[in-house]
ZALO-711937 format. One record per residue (C-alpha): y, x, z; residue in three letters. Coordinates in steps of 0.1 Angstrom, whole numbers. Last residue first. Example, Ala and Ser with C-alpha at 12.3 -4.5 7.8 and 13.67 -1.06 7.14 Angstrom:
+-------+-------+-------+-----+
|    yy |    xx |    zz | res |
+-------+-------+-------+-----+
|   -11 |   137 |    71 | Ser |
|   -45 |   123 |    78 | Ala |
+-------+-------+-------+-----+
# end
This chain:
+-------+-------+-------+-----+
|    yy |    xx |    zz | res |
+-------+-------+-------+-----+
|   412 |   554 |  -685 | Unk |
|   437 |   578 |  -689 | Unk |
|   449 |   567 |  -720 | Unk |
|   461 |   536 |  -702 | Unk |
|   469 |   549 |  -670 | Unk |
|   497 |   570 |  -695 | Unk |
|   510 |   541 |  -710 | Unk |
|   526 |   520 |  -686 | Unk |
|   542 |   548 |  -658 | Unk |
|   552 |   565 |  -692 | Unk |
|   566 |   534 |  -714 | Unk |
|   584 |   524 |  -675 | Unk |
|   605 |   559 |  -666 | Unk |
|   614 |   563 |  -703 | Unk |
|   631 |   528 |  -702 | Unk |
|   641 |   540 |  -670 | Unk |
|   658 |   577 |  -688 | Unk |
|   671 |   555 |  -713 | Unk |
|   692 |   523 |  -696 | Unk |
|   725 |   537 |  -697 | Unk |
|   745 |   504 |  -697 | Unk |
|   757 |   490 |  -730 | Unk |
|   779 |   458 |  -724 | Unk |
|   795 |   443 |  -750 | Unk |
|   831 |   433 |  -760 | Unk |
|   836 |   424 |  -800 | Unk |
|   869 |   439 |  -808 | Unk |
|   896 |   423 |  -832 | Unk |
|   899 |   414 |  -868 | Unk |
|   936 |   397 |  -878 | Unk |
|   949 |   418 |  -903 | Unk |
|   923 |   445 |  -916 | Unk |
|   893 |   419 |  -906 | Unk |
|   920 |   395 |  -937 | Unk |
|   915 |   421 |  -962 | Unk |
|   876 |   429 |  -958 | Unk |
|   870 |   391 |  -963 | Unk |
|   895 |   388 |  -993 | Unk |
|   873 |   422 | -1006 | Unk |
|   845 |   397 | -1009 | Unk |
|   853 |   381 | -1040 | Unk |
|   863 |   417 | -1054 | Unk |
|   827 |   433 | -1051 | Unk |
|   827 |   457 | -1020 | Unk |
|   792 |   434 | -1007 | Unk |
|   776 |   413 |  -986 | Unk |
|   797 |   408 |  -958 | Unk |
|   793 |   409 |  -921 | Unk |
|   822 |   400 |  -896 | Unk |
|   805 |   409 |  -858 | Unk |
|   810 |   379 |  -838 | Unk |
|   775 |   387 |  -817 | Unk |
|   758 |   360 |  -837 | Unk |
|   770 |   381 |  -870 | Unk |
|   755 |   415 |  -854 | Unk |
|   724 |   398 |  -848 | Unk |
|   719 |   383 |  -886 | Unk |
|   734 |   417 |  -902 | Unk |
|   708 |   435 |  -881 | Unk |
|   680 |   415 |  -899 | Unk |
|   700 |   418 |  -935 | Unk |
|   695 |   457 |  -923 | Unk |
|   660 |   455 |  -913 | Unk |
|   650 |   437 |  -949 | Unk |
|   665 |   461 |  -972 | Unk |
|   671 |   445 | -1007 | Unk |
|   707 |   452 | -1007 | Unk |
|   722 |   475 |  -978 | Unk |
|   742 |   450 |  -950 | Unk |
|   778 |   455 |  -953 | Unk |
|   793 |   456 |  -914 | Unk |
|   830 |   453 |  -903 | Unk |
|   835 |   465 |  -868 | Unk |
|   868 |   464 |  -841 | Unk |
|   863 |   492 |  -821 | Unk |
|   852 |   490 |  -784 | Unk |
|   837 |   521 |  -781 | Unk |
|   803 |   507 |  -773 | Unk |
|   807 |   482 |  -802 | Unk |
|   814 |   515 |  -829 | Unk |
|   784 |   535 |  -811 | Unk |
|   764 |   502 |  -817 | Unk |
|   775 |   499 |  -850 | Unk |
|   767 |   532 |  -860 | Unk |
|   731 |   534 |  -837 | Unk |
|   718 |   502 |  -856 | Unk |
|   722 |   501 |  -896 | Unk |
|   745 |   475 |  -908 | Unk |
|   762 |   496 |  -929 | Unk |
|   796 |   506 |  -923 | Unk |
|   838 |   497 |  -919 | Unk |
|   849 |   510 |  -885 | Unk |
|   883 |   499 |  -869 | Unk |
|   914 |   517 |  -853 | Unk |
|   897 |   546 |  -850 | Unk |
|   897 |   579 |  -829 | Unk |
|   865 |   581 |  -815 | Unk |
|   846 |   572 |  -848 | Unk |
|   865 |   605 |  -863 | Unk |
|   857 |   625 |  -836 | Unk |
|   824 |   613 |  -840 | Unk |
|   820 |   618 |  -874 | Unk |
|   835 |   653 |  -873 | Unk |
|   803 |   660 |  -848 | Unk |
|   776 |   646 |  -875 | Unk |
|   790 |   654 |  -900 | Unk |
|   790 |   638 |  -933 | Unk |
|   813 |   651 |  -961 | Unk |
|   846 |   640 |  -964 | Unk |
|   866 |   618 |  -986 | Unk |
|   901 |   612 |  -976 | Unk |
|   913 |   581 |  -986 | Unk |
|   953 |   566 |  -984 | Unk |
|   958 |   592 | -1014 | Unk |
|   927 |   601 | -1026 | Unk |
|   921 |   635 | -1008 | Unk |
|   889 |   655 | -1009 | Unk |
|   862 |   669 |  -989 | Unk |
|   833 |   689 | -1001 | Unk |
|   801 |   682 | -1004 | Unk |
|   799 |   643 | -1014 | Unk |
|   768 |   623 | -1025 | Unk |
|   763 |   616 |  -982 | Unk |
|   799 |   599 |  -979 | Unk |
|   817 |   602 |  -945 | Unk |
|   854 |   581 |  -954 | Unk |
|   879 |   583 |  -933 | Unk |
|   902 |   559 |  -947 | Unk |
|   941 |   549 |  -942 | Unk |
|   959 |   516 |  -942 | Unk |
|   991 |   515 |  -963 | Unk |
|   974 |   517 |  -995 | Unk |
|   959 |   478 |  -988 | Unk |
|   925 |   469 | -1001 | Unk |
|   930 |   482 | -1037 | Unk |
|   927 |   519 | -1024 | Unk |
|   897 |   508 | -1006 | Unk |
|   876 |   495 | -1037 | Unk |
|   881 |   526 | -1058 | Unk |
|   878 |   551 | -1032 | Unk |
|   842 |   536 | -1020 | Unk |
|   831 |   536 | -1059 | Unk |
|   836 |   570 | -1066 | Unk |
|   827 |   584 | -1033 | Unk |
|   789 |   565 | -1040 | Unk |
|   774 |   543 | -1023 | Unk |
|   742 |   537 | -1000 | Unk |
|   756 |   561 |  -978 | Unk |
|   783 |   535 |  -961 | Unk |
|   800 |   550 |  -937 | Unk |
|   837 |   551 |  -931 | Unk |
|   862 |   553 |  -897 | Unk |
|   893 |   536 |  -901 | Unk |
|   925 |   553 |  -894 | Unk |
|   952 |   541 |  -867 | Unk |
|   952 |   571 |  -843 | Unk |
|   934 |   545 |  -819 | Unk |
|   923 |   561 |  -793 | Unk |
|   883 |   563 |  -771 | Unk |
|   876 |   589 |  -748 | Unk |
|   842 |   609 |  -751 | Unk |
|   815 |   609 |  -729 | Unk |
|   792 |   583 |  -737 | Unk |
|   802 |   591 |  -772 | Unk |
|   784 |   631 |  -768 | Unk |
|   760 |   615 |  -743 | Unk |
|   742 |   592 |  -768 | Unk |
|   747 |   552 |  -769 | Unk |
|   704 |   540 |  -768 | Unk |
|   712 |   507 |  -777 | Unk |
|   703 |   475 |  -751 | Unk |
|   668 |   470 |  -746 | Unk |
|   640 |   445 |  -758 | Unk |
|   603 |   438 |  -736 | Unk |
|   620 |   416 |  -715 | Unk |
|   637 |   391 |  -744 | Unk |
|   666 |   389 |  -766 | Unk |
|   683 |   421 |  -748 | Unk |
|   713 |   425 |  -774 | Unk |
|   722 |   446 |  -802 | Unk |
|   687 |   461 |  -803 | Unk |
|   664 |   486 |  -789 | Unk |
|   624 |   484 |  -788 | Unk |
|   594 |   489 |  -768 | Unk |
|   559 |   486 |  -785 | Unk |
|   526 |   493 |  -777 | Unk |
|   498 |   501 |  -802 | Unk |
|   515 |   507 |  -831 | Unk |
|   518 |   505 |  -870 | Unk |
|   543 |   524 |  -890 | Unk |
|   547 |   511 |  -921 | Unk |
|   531 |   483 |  -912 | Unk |
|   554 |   458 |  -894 | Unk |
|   585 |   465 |  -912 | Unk |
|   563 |   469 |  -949 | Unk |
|   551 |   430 |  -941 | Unk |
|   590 |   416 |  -925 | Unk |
|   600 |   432 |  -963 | Unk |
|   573 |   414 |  -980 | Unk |
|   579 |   382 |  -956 | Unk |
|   618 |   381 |  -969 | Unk |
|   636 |   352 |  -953 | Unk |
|   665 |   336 |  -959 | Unk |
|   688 |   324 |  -930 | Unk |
|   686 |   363 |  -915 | Unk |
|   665 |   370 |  -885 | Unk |
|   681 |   371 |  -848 | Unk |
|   653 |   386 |  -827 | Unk |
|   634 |   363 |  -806 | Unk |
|   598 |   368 |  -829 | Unk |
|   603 |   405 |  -823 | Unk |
|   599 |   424 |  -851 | Unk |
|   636 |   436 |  -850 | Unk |
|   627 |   452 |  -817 | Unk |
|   599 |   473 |  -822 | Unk |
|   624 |   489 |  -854 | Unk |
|   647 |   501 |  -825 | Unk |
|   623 |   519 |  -820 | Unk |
|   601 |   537 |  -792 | Unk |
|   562 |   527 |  -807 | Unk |
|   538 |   543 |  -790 | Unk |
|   505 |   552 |  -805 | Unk |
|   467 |   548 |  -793 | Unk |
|   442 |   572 |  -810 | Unk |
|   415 |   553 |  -831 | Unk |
|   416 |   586 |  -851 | Unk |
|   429 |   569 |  -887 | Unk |
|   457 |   549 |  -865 | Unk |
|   467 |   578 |  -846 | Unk |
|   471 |   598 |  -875 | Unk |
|   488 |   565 |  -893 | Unk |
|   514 |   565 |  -866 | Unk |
|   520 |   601 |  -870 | Unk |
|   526 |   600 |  -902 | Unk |
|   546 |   566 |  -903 | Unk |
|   575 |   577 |  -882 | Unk |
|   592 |   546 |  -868 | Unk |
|   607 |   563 |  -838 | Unk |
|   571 |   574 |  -822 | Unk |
|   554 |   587 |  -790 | Unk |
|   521 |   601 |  -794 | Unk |
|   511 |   606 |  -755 | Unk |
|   482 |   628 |  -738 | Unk |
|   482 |   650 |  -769 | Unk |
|   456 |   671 |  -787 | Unk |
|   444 |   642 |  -804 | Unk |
|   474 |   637 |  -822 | Unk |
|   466 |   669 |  -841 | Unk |
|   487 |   662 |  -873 | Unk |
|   459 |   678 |  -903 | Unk |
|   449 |   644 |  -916 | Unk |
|   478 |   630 |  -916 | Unk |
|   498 |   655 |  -932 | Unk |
|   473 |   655 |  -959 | Unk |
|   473 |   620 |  -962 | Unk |
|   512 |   627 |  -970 | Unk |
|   507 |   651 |  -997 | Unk |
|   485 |   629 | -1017 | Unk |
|   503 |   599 | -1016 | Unk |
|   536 |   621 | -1025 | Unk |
|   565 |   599 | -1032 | Unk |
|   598 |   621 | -1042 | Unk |
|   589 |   599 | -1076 | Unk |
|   592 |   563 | -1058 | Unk |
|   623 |   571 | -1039 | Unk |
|   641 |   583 | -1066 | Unk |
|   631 |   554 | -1090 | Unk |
|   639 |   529 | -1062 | Unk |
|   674 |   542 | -1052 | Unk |
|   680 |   522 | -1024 | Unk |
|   713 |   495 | -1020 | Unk |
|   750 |   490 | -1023 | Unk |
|   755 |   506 | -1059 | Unk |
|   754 |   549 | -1050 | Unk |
|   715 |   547 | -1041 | Unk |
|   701 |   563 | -1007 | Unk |
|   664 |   576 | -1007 | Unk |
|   637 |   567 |  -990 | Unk |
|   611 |   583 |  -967 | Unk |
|   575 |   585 |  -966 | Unk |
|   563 |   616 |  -946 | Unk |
|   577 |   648 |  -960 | Unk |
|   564 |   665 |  -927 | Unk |
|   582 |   691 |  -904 | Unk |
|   559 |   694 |  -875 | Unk |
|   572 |   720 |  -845 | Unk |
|   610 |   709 |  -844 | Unk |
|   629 |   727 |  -822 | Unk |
|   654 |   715 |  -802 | Unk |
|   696 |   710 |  -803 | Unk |
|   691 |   694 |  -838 | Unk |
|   716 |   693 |  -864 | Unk |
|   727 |   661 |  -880 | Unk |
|   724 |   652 |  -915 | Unk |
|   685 |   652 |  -922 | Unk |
|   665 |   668 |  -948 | Unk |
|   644 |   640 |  -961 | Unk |
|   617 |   626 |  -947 | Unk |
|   595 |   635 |  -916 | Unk |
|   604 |   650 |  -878 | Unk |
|   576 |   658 |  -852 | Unk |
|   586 |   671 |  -817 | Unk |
|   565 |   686 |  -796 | Unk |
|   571 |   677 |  -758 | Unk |
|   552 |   700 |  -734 | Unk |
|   550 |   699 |  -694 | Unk |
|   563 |   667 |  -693 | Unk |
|   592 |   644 |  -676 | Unk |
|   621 |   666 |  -678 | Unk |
|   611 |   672 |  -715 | Unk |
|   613 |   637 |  -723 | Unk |
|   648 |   632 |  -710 | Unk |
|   660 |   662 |  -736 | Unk |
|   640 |   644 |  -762 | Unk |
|   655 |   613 |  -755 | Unk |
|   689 |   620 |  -757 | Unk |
|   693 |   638 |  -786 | Unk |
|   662 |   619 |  -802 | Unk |
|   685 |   583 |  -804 | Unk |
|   711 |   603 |  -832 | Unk |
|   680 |   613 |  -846 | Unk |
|   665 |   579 |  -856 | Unk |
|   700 |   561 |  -860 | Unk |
|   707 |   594 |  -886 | Unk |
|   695 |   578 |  -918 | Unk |
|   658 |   587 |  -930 | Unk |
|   645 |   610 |  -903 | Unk |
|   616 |   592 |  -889 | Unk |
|   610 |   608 |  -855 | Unk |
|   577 |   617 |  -835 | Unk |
|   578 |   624 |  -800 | Unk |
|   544 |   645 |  -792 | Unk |
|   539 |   642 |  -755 | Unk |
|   517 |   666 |  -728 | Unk |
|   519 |   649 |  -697 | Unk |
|   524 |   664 |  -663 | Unk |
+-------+-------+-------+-----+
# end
């Protein structure tokens, strides 16, 4: 049996939501799976242990709608993360899988070591994904390198073309039991709790908020909102029990919110290509996308209270083949 490295980029929680079911899958298939996990410290707790904890290249969340460039640019360290590079041991591996994790990907890269891209990021590439009506080839540019492969299988909204699967929906929401306790379910980490209770008390102060902000670290009541910070299992409960969710248009959220059947309103992160990308498959699925919580849009959010309804979709549990093919691929590869 295979020896694996699964590598995972741990900016946002898409990336390790995805590892709690793969890694488990992975295991059952090899004699030894390390795990590699880079960025910042992440929100959800891991049921496995992480051998290579590297501070990779990772950005960080601003509080106006987008990244926080001048944060992001001084946590950079060039010279700490050739370092990591240079002392991963890919070569020690019969299979480098990774979720868009750059040191890894540029180990393999630097050793002439093949690498396995298992992303959702794969996907977005694809020249039959949706793409947004303007188009941004420096973003499309750091997509594709940032964390370069040499095989790719990816997850999106919808199966655009062989090579593309359906969402990876974990166990813990696979399992759970859908309500409506008439609360919508929050996440936007690219802005503040400051701003997030200001815009949805104006919406409507008969509808209540669960709101899962990362700058928070306690939890607090604003009349119709309630402030809490994230969690990865209260967020779940919470999700389970919507009426609606209101988030970024990140991957795993949405999907877990489409699986469930909840109605979805998704505000793509400003000047981050993969999101406006997502916006552009999630709006040909019927999803309502809008730009941002400035007042001329807050019409848009008003009238998905009132009238929005469910998008259906059809998620089967396609990970353990999807496993079942990359390995029965790959592996004659690096053998030969």
């Amino acid at each position: 049996m295979p020896r694996i490295l699964y590598a995972i980029q741990g900016t946002g929680n898409g990336h390790l939501s995805r590892a709690l079911d793969i890694v488990p899958l992975l295991q059952q298939r090899a004699s030894r799976v390390d795990v590699l996990l880079s960025g910042p410290p992440a929100d959800l707790t891991l049921p496995f242990a992480v051998r290579y904890r590297c501070h990779g290249m990772g950005f960080i969340f601003g509080k106006k709608g987008g990244v926080n460039f001048v944060k992001t640019f001084w946590q950079l360290n060039s010279a700490a993360f050739l370092r990591e590079i240079r002392q991963l041991p890919v070569e020690s591996y019969d299979l480098v899988i990774s979720d868009f994790e750059p040191v890894s990907a540029w180990a393999c890269q630097l050793r002439r070591v093949p690498c396995v891209a298992l992303s959702h990021q794969s996907a977005v590439l694809s020249e039959y994904a949706p793409r947004p009506e303007k188009e941004d080839l420096i973003g499309r540019a750091v997509l594709r390198h940032y964390a370069p492969a040499t095989a790719q299988y990816g997850f999106h909204f919808d199966q655009y073309e062989p090579g593309i699967h359906t969402p990876v929906i974990r166990r813990q929401v696979r399992e759970l039991s859908p309500s409506n306790d008439g609360h919508y379910t929050v996440y936007l980490p690219a802005f503040d709790e400051e701003t997030l209770v200001k815009r949805l008390r104006y919406l409507s102060g008969a509808t209540r908020w669960e709101v899962f902000s990362k700058h928070s670290t306690q939890e607090s009541e604003h009349g119709n909102v309630r402030v809490r910070p994230v969690s990865g299992a209260a967020f779940t409960d919470s999700l389970a029990r919507s009426a609606g969710v209101l988030c970024g248009a990140g991957f795993e959220t949405p999907a877990e919110a489409l699986y469930l059947g909840k109605k979805l309103l998704v505000i793509p992160m400003k000047n981050q290509y993969e999101q406006a990308c997502n916006a552009a498959a999630l709006a040909c699925l019927g999803v309502p996308v809008v730009k941002s919580l400035k007042d001329k849009h807050l019409v848009a959010l008003d009238d998905w209270l009132r009238t929005g309804r469910p998008v259906p979709v059809q998620y089967p549990d396609q990970t353990a083949a999807v496993l079942d093919k990359l390995l029965l691929e790959q592996l004659p590869v690096l053998a030969r």
